[in-house]
C-alpha positions, 0 to 999 in steps of 0.5 A: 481100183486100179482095174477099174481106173483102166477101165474095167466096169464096176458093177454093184453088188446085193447082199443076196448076189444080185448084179445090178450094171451103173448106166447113164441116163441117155445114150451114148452110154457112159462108164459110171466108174468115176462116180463109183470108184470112192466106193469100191469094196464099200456098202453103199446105199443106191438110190435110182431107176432100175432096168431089167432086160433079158436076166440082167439088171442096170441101174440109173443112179440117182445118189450113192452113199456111204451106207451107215 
C-alpha cells in the first residue's frame, strides 16, 4: 500500500496469472491507484472494457468489488 501511495502502479492480477493494467477512459491517462488502493492484496470482482494491445492487457473499470 505504501509503494502504491508513492505511486508505483497497481495492476490486477488472475487466479491463472493474467496481468490486466487499470486505465481511465480518456486520455490523459490517469493512475487508478486511488480507486484501487482499498483493495490491495484482496479478491475482487472487475467489472469493465478490456484492451489488448501488443501481449498486454488493460482494463477500464467500470466497478470493483469486494468478491464474495
Amino acid at each position: 500500500v505504501a509503494c502504491a501511495k508513492a505511486g508505483s502502479p497497481l495492476v490486477i492480477l488472475t487466479e491463472d496469472g493474467t496481468i490486466y493494467w487499470p486505465i481511465s477512459v480518456a486520455p490523459p491517462a490517469k493512475g487508478q491507484n486511488d480507486r484501487l488502493i482499498p483493495f490491495a492484496g484482496k479478491r475482487v470482482s472487475v467489472q469493465g472494457k478490456i484492451y489488448l494491445r501488443g501481449g498486454s492487457r488493460a482494463v477500464v473499470i467500470a466497478s470493483i468489488a469486494p468478491e464474495k
